[in-house]
N, C-alpha and C positions, 0 to 999 in steps of 0.2 A: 044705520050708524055702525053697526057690526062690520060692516064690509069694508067701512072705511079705515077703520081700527087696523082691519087687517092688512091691507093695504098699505097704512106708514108702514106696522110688524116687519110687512116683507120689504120694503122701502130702507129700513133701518137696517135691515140683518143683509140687505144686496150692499148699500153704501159702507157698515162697518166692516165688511169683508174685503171692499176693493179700498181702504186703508192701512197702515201699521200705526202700531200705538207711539206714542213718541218718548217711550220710556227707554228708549235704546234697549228694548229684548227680544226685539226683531220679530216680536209677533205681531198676526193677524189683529186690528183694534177688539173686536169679538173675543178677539181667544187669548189674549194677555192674561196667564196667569201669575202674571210677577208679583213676588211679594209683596206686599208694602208700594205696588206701583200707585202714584200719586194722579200718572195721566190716563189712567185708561178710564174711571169712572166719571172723571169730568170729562173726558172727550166723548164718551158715550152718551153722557146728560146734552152736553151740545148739539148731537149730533141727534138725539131725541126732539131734542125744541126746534130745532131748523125742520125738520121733517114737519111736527106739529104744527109749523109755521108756515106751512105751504109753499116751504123751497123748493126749487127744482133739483135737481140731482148734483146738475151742474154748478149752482149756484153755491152747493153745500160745499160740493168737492172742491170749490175757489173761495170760500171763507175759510177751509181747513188749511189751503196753502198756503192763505194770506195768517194764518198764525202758526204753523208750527214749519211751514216749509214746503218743498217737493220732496222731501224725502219720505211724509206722510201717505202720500200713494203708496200704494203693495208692485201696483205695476207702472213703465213708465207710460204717457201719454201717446196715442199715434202721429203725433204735429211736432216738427219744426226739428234740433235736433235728439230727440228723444228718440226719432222713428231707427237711429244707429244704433239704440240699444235694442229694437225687435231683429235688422236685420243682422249683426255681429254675427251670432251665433251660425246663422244659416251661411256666410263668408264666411266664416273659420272654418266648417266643417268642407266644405264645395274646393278652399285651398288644402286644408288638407289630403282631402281626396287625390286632388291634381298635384301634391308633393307625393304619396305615396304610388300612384299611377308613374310618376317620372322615374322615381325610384327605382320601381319594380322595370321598368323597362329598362333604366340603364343597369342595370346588374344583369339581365338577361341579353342584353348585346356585348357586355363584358369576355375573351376569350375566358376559357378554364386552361388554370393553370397545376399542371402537377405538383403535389407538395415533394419536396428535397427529400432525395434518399429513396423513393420508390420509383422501380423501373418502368421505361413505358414502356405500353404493348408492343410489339412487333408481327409484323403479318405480310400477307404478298409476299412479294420477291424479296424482297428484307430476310423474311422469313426462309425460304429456300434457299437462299445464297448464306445461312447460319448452318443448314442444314448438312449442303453439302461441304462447306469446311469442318464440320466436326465428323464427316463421315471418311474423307480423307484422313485426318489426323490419329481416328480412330484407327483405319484401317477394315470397318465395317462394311 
């Protein structure tokens, strides 16, 4: 009888965790410590007796939808479209990636352009043909 005991225990403490309380304080049903919260200990006692009752896991977690809502999961479900809230995250990061990769690439095909007022280099024959006119002029 001990084992079974323990068995809801850990039944109760896996199901109250993959809940939120529906007190609007965004906590774990387990871990609600809102003041004066009215739903956490009755969703807790509920959630005691369905187990006691030899609910299935599933059965529990759809009497809890069917009274407080889907907002009562912690997380959303893997079916139907819920699965756009597991994949978003991994597509926003994959486009980001692929804006910062294009980014980076068109600034790097970009010519450089000198900022105004500073002279460019000169070299080669540019360079020699400066030379020997200020060597003329000089008389050097």
């Amino acid at each position: 009888m001990l084992l079974g005991a323990g068995d809801d225990s850990t039944r109760v403490n896996q199901l109250g965790h993959e809940m939120m309380c529906a007190c609007g304080c965004g906590q774990i049903l387990l871990e609600c410590n809102h003041v004066g919260c009215t739903y956490s200990s009755k969703m807790r006692r509920e959630l005691t007796a369905l187990v006691d009752a030899g609910q299935s896991d599933n059965n529990i977690l759809q009497t809890f939808i069917q009274d407080y809502g889907t907002t009562v999961l912690a997380s959303p479900t893997h079916s139907g479209f819920d699965r756009i809230a597991w994949l978003m995250p991994y597509a926003a990061l994959g486009a980001g990636i692929l804006l910062v990769a294009f980014i980076v690439r068109t600034w790097r095909k970009r010519p450089l352009v000198a900022p105004a007022g500073v002279p460019r280099s000169v070299g080669g024959a540019e360079l020699e043909r400066f030379r020997d006119e200020a060597r003329r002029e000089t008389g050097l």
